[in-house]
KOLTI-495541 format. One record per residue (C-alpha): residue number from 0; residue in three letters; x, y, z. Coordinates in nm, 4 decimals, always signed. Example, Ala and Ser with C-alpha at 12.3 -4.5 7.8 and 13.67 -1.06 7.14 Angstrom:
BEGIN
REC   pos   code         c1         c2         c3
REC     0    ALA    +1.2300    -0.4500    +0.7800
REC     1    SER    +1.3670    -0.1060    +0.7140
end
This chain:
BEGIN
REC   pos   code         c1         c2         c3
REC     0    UNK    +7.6974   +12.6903   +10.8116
REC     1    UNK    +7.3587   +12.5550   +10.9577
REC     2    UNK    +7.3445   +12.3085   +11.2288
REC     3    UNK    +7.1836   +12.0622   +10.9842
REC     4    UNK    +7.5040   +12.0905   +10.7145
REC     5    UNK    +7.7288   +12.0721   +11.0273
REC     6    UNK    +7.5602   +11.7250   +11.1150
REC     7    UNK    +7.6197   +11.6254   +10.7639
REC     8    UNK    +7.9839   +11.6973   +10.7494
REC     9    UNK    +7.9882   +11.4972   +11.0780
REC    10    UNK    +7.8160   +11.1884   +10.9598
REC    11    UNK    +8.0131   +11.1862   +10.6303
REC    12    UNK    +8.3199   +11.2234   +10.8555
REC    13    UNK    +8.1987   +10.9402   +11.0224
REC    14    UNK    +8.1566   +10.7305   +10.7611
REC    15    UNK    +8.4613   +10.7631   +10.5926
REC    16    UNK    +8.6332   +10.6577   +10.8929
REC    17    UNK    +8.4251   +10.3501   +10.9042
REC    18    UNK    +8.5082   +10.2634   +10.5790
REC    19    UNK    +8.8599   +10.3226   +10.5922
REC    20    UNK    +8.8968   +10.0993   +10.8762
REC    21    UNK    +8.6841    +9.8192   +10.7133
REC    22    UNK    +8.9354    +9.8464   +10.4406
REC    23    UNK    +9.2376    +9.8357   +10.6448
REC    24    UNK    +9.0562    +9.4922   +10.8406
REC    25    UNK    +9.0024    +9.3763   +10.4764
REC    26    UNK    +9.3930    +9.3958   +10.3998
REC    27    UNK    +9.5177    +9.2889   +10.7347
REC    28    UNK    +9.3309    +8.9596   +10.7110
REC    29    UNK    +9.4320    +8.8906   +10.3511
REC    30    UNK    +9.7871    +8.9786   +10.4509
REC    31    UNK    +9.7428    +8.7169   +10.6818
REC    32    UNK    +9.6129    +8.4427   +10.4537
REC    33    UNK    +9.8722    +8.5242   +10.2412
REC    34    UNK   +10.1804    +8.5340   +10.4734
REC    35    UNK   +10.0506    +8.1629   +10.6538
REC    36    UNK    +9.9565    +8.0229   +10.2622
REC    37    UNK   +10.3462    +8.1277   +10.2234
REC    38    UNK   +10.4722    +8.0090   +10.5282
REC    39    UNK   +10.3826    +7.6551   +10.4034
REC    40    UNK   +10.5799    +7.6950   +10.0989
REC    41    UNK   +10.8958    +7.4681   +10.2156
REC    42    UNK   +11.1001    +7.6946    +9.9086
REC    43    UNK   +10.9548    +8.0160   +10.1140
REC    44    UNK   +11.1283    +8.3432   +10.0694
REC    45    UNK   +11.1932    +8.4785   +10.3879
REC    46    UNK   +11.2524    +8.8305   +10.2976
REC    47    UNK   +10.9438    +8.8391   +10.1447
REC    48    UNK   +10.7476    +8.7372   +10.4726
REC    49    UNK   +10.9378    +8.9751   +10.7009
REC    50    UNK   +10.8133    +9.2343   +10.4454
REC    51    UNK   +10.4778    +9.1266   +10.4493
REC    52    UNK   +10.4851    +9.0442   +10.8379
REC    53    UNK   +10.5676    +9.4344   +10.8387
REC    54    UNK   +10.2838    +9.5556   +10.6480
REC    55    UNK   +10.0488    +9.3486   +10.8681
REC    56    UNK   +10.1743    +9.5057   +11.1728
REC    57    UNK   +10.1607    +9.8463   +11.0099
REC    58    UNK    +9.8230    +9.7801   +10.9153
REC    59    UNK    +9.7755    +9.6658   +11.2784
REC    60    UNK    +9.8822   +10.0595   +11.3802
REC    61    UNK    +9.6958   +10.2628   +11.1390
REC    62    UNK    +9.3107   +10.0020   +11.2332
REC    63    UNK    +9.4133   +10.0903   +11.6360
REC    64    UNK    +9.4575   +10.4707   +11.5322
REC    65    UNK    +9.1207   +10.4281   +11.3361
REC    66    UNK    +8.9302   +10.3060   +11.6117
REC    67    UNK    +9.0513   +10.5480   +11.8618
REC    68    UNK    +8.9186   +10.8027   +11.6442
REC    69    UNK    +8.5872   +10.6879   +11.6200
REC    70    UNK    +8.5686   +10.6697   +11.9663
REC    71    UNK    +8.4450   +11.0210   +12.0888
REC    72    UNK    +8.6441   +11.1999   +12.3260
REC    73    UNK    +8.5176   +11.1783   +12.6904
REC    74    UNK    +8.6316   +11.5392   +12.7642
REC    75    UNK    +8.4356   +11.6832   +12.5079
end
């Protein structure tokens, strides 16, 4: 493999990390809308929330994981 092909599996590497954390920021903030539109709901199901309280914060987890990847590794 050239050094040139090597670059390009990098930067499509790269990218697909950036877009896979834009989409998990995309869901986490709709998740968010969604849980505080239902929170006003005085007939609320509160299962329902937890659940989707629960996917937020495991959303939450796998953008943090994201971002540390991109982040290149200082002993390198």
């Amino acid at each position: 493999m050239t050094e040139n092909e090597e670059k390009d599996n990098v930067d499509r590497e790269l990218f697909r990390n950036v877009e896979k954390l834009r989409q998990l920021r995309i869901e986490h903030r709709d998740l968010d809308e969604v849980i505080s539109r239902l929170s006003m709901d005085i007939y609320v199901d509160e299962i329902q929330i937890k659940r989707l309280k629960k996917r937020k914060l495991m959303l939450k987890d796998q953008i943090e994981r994201q971002q540390s990847q991109l982040i290149p590794d200082l002993n390198a």
